[in-house]
Structures are given as C-alpha cells and as structure tokens.
N, C-alpha and C positions, 0 to 999 in steps of 0.2 A: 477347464482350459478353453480360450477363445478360439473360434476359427474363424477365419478370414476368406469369404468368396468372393476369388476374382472377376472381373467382368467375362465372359467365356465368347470364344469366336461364335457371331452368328450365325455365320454360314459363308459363303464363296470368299472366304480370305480377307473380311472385312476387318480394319484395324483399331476402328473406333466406333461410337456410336454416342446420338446426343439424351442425356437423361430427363426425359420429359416429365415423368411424376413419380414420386415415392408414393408406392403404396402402404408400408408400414414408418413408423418414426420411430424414434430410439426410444427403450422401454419399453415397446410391444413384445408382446410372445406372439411368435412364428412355428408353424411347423413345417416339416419337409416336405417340397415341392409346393407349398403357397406362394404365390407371387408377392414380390417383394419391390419390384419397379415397371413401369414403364419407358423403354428403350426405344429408340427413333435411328435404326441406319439408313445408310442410304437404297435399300431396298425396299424395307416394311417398319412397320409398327409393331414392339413384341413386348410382349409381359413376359419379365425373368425372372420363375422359379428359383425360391433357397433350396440344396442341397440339404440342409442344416435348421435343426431347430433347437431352439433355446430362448435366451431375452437377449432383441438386438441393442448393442449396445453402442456401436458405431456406423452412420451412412456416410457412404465416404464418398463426397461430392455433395453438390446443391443441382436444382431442376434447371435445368437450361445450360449445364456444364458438357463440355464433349468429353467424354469416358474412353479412356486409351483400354482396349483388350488386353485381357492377361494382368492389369492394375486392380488393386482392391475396392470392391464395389460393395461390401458388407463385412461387418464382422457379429458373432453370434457368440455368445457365452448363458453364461448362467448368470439371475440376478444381482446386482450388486457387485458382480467381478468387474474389475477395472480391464482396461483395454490394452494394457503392456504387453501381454505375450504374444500377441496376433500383426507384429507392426510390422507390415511390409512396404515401408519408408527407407531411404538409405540414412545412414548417420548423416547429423550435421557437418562435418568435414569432409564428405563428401561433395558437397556444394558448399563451396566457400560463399560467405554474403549473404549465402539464401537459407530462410527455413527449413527446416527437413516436411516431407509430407507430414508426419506425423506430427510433429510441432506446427505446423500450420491447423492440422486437424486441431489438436486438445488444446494448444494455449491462444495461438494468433494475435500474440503480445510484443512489443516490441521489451527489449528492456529500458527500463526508464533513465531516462539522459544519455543514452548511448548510440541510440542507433541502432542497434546490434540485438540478435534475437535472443529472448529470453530463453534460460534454459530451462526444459521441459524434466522438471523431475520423477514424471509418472511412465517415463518413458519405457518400453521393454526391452525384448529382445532384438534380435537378427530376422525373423521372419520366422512362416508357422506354415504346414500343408494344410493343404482346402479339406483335406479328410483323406479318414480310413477306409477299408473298402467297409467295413460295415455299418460308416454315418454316410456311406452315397446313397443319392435317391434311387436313381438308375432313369431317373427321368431325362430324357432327351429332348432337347433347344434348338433345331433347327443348325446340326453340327457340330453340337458339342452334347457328351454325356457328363454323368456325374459317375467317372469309372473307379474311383476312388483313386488315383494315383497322384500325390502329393505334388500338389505347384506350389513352387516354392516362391516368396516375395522376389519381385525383380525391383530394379532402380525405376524410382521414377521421377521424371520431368517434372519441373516448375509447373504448377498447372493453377487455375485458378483454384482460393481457399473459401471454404464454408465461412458463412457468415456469423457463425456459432461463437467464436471468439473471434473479436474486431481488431485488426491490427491496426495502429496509429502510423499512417506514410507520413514520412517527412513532407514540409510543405515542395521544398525543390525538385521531389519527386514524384509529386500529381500535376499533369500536362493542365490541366483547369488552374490550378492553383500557381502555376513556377507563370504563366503568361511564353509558355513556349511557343505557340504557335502550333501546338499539335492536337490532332481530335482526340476528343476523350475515350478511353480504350471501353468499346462496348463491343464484346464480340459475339457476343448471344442474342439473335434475332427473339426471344422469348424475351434476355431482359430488356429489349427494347419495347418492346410492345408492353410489356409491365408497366413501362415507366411511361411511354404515350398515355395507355388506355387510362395512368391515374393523375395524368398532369405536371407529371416529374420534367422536367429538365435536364439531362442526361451532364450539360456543360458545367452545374451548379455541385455538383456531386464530387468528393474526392476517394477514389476508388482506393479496398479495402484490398485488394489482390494484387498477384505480383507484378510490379512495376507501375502500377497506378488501375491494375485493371476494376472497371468496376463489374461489381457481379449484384445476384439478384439480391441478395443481403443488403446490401449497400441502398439498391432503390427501395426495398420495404423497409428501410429505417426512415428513408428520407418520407415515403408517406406514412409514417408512422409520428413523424416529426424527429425522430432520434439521431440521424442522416447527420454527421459533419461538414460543413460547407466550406466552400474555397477560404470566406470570410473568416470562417473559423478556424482553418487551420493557417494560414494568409492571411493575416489582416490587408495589407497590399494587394491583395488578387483583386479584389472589391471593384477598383479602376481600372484594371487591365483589361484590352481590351480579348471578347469574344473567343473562345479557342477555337483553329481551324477545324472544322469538319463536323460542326456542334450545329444542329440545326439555326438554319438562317444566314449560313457558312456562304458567301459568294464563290460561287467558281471562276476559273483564270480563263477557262474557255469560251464557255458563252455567255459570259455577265452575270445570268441567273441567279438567282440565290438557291439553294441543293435544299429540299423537304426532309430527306432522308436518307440515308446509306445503309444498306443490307448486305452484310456479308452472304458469298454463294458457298453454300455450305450443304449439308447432308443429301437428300435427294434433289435438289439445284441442282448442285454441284455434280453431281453423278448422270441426270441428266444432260448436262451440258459438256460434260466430258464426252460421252457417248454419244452424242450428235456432233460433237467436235472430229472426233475420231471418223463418223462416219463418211461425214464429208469428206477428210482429207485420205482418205484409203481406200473408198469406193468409187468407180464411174459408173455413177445411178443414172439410169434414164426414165422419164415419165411419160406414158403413151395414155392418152386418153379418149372417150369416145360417148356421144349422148346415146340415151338407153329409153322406148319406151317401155316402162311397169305399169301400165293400164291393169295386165291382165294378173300383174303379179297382186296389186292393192284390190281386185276383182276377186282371187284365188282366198285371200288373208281373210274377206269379208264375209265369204263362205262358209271357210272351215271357223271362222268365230262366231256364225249363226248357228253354225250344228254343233260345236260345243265350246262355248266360251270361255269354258275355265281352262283347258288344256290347247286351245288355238295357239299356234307357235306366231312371234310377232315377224313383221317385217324382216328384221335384222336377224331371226332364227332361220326363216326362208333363206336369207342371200347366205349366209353362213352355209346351209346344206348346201345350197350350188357353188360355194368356192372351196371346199372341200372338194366338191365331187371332178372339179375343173383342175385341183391339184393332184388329185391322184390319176389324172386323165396326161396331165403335165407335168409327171414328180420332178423335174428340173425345177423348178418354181417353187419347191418345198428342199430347198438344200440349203446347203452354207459351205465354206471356205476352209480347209481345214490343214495345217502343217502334217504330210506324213511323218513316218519313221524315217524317212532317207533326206526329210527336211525339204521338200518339195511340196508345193501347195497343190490338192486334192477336191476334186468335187463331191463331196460327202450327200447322197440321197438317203430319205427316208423311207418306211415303208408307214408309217402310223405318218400324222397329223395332228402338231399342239397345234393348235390354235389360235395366233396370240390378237388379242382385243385393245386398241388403244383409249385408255379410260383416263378422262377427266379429272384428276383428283383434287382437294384442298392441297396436298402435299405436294403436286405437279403430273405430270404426266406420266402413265405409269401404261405394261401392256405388262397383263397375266395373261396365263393363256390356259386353255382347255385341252387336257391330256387325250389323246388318242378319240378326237374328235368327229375321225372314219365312222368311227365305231355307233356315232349319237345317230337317230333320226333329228326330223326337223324338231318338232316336239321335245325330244332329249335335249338337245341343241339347247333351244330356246331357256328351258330349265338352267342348263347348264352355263349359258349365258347372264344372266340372271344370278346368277348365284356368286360366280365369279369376278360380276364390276361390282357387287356389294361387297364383297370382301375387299377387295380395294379402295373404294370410295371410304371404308369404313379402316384400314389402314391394318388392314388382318391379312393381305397378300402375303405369301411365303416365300422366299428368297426363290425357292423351285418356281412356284407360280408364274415367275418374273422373271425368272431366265431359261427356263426350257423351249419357249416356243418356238416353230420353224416355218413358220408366216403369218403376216399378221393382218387382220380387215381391222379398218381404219372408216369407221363411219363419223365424217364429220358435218353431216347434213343436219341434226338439231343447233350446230354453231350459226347455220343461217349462210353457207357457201356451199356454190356451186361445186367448186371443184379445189383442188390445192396439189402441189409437187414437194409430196413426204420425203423427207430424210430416213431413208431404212434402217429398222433397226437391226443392226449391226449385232451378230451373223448372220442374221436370214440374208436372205438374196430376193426376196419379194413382200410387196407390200399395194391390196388393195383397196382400193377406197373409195367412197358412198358417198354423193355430195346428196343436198336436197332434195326432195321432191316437188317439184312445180308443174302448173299446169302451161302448156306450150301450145301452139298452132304445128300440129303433124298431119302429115300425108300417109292417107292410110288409104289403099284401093284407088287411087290417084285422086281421093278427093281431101280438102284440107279438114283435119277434125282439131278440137282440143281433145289433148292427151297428157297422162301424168310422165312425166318424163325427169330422168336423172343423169345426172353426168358422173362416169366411172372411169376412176387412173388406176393404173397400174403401173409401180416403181419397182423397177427391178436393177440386179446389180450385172452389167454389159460382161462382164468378168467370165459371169457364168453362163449366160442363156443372151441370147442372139433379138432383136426387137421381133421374128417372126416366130420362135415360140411363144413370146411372154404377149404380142398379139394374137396368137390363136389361143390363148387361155381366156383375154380379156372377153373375143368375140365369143368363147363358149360359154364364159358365165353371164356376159349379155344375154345372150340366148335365150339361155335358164329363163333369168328373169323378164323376159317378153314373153315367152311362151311357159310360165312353167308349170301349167298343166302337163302337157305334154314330157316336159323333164322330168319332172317327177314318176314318171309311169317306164324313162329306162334306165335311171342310177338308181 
C-alpha cells in the first residue's frame, strides 16, 4: 500500500515553503530518514527526511514551486504499484472547472475538443495516513516528528501542476496568447532565472498551469525546443502586440522600460515584513560615537604573534566587550513582552544569545550564539565563525534565527562609517561597528594618526532611556580603547 508524506511544519508556525531541489526522482529506492528534497522557508535552508521507505513513485510538485504545509510532498510504495491509494487530492467536483490535484499530477490532459478535464481512470481513493507508529522514523525536522499518528489528506488549492503531463490551455486563456494586455504569469523567481540564464523569453511561452501559469516545465521544453508558442497555439497572437509586464514592458510612471519583476517572496518577503513591522511599532533611537582602537588592533596583533592559530579576531574581541557591557546593562538584553493580565512587560535576561547580522545570497539574516556570557574571547571567536558559515551556507535553524536578544551589527567590511539599523524586532538593542580608518586624534594634547571607528547604538525608547543605552555604548568604547586593561576586570 502507498503512503503519502505530507510537507511537515518547519518550525515557528510556517505555512509554506519553496521546493528548491529533488533529491530523489520517481523510481528510486529510499530508505527511512534519507533526504528526499531540499526546502527554502523563509527562515532556513533544510533537507527533508522520508519517514518511509520503499520505491518513490510520485513527487508532488516541481523545483521552484511553493509547497503549502500539511499538502502531499511524496508518496512511497512498492515497485510497480500505481499511485491510487495514497491521493490526497479532493475529487473533481469538488472544484468545479478545475483539475483535481491528482488529475493534474497523473494525466494533465485536457479532454480532447472539449475543454474540460479528462477523466483520470487511475484515480484512487479518499486519502491515506502518513503511517503507523511502527513505519515512523522518529527522526525529528526542526518541529515536526515522525510520531506515527495518521494525517489524513486535506483539500487542496489550485496550485501550480508538474510538467510531467502537459496540459493544452486554450489559446483565450494564455495572457501571451488572447493579446490581453496582461504579464505572463511567472511566479517563481527560479523559473525566471531558468529561463534568463537560457535565453527563454518568458512572453513567447504559453503556460502549462493553472490559468496560464507558466512553470518550470514549460521553460525546459521551450529550451529543449518542445515549448508551445503563442504562434502555435494563436496563430493571431504572432502580431499582437507585447504582453504588459514581459520584459521590455514601458512603465506608466517613469517612461522607462521595466528589465525585470521579482516577486518578494520567501526570505524577502519575511525580511521585509519584519523591518516593516519594526519600523511602525518601535520608537528606535540611534546614539552614536567615534572610538579610538589603536590599542584594540595593537592587543589583536599580539595575541596573533604568540599564537596564531587560536588569536580571537577583531570582531571576537568587540563581541567579548558587548556582552560584558550587556550584562553590566541587562536592560539592553531585553524585549517586549504581553503578560498574563495582557499588559505589556519588560522581559530581562540572565544568559546572552548573541545575534550576528550576516550577509547572506538569501538576504539578510541574524543567527545568533546561545548563552554567549558563557564564551571567552577565543570561544567567541570560534563560535562566531561557525555560526555565519552556517548561514551564508543556508544551514541556519529556525532557533538560530529567532532566539537572539541583541544583536552586533558589524557593517565595516561594507565600506561605511556608520548607519541607523532598524532593530530586530524583539530585541530592544542593537550595536554596530562601522570601519576602521586611519584619522588625525589628539592624544596627550598632541595630534597623532590613530585607527579609529564609529559605534551606534539603536535601542528601542520603549524600554531604556538615551542615558542608559549611552553608558553601555561609552563602556563598550571603553573596552575597545583600552582593552587591555578590560580584559584583566570582566
């Protein structure tokens, strides 16, 4: 008998997720807990273990499709078994007009001369549970187990169909093809880039999905040559002009002509929610102050002469002094919090995550370092280290990325002085590391060049007062002027 594994929550209540690679294809043998996809929320990067082994026999979706949670994301059986008992698709008349999931998945036909979807005689049942308790793995996902308690198929949404059977759209209902005036449905920043990086056309294409959508299928036919075109399904489309929003598309507002359109979608999208949010809920203020680090790039130089494999960097140094500056000022390690009686609470900590604002291909992302008190400089450093590779490399854990409770923000390799961060929302502080440059300073009343840096501190007015969150900023100055000296009383 087939079973069917649904996409499983990733972790903090996420409801979808984008499927970036199949690791297996239908016909492989799988065993339990092998990864079987690669998933893209908007927090991380995660390979998703099957529950279930067997021969897979259906991937339910294409790479670049967004994957609704709790919706079928594999099904597993034994050789040669057809895929009827495992459909957790609603019937056909349940969506009038439209394919059922299932008939999308195995035929993706229309019926011929009709318009109307052909009917799927391979079709199964009502739906199947993901398993027993003794085919769970017990391996755990970041929120979800495999506790063996049967999920039963739910309905699901029109969503875009595998390219596996090709459906024939009428030509009045490809926006390329009818000359509507409308852009050609590409909602997948993947299959755009597909179709860029191979010389595709996005406007020339008549999308195989529902309502005209084009999906990745559709563009590896068209490089493949196999691709139906406006012409072809259209003979009239041929002279029509351009469809709006097709590369080369003129805008109404500034004349220009538009290069491209990107939907904001997974970590975008969540990014920009969360700086959206911040802004309109916070009254952040930014205090900042020039800093000279002579003696701190002095201190760095030293301990990397007496042992250069374990010399903590720069950024491990200012980290030990803002830690030590937070727990000197645990207001400045807090957040916002609804009690019990529904009143807003100022929640302190006694530990210290850490959180790191890091650069990513995926966007801007802050994991942070658990109970960071606890590191020396050295630990620090390691642990630094370890933590933006995991990220830059798209291994951050949904925990990584949401536990922190303040964050250093070094944005001096960008090549700025200084900048007024948007907090990440809960914390209530956030500080930050511009450049290092050499400057004309007064030192003993005479002018010297010194390496000197400029250090903000954003904090949320909510919680802490501009003369706490400036005697934190002047102590971690401190530090870093003198931090010989620092170092010898935290």
């Amino acid at each position: 008998m087939s079973k069917t594994f649904n996409l499983p929550d990733l972790g903090e209540g996420l409801t979808e997720a984008d499927l970036v690679r199949w690791l297996v294809a239908e016909g492989d043998e799988v065993a339990v807990d092998q990864p079987i996809a690669e998933v893209e929320t908007a927090k991380a990067l995660v390979e998703v273990p099957c529950p279930f082994e067997g021969t897979v026999l259906t991937l339910h979706g294409s790479e670049g499709e967004t994957m609704e949670v709790g919706l079928p994301l594999i099904t597993v059986g034994e050789a040669g078994e057809t895929d009827g008992g495992a459909d957790a698709g609603p019937a056909a008349d349940e969506r009038p007009g439209a394919l059922s999931y299932r008939e999308e998945e195995r035929a993706g036909v229309m019926e011929p001369g009709t318009g109307q979807p052909a009917p799927d005689k391979a079709r199964g049942g009502d739906g199947d549970v993901a398993g027993s308790d003794e085919e769970a793995s017990g391996n755990v996902l970041i929120g979800y187990g495999t506790s063996g308690h049967g999920t039963k198929g739910r309905t699901r949404p029109s969503k875009r169909k595998r390219g596996r059977g090709r459906a024939t759209v009428p030509a009045s209902s490809s926006p390329a093809a009818s000359g509507s005036g409308q852009a050609p449905r590409v909602v997948s920043p993947i299959v755009r880039k597909l179709a860029r990086d191979n010389g595709v056309d996005v406007a020339t294409l008549t999308g195989t999905g529902p309502e005209g959508l084009i999906t990745r299928a559709d563009v590896m036919g068209a490089i493949s040559g196999g691709a139906s075109t406006p012409a072809q399904a259209a003979p009239a489309a041929s002279s029509a002009p351009a469809a709006s929003g097709a590369v080369g598309e003129q805008d109404s507002r500034s004349g220009l002509r538009i290069r491209e359109r990107t939907p904001i979608t997974g970590v975008r999208k969540a990014i920009a929610d969360q700086m959206a949010r911040s802004r309109r809920e916070v009254p952040e203020v930014t205090a900042w102050m020039d800093v000279d680090v002579t003696g701190l790039l002095e201190l760095r130089q030293a301990l990397k002469a007496k042992d250069p494999e374990n010399a903590p960097s720069l950024l491990g140094l200012i980290a030990r002094f803002t830690v030590a500056g937070l727990r000197k000022y645990p207001v400045m390690n807090a957040r916002i919090e609804t009690g019990a009686d529904g009143r807003e609470e100022i929640v302190e900590f006694e530990g210290v995550n850490l959180g790191l604002a890091v650069q990513t291909d995926r966007g801007l992302m802050v994991p942070s370092i658990e109970h960071a008190e606890r590191l020396c400089a050295a630990e620090l450093n390691a642990a630094i280290a370890e933590t933006v590779g995991r990220a830059r490399e798209g291994k951050a854990s949904p925990a990584e990325l949401t536990r922190g409770t303040f964050t250093l923000n070094n944005y001096g390799p960008l090549g700025t002085d200084g900048a007024t961060p948007i907090l990440n929302i809960p914390e209530v502080g956030m500080l930050g590391i511009g450049r290092i440059i050499d400057r004309p300073w007064v030192v003993d009343g005479q002018i010297q060049v010194r390496k000197v840096t400029e250090m903000t501190v954003t904090f949320d007015h909510r919680v802490t007062d501009g003369a706490t969150a400036s005697a934190f900023l002047t102590f971690v100055a401190g530090c870093l002027n003198d931090p010989t000296a620092a170092l010898a009383e935290i």
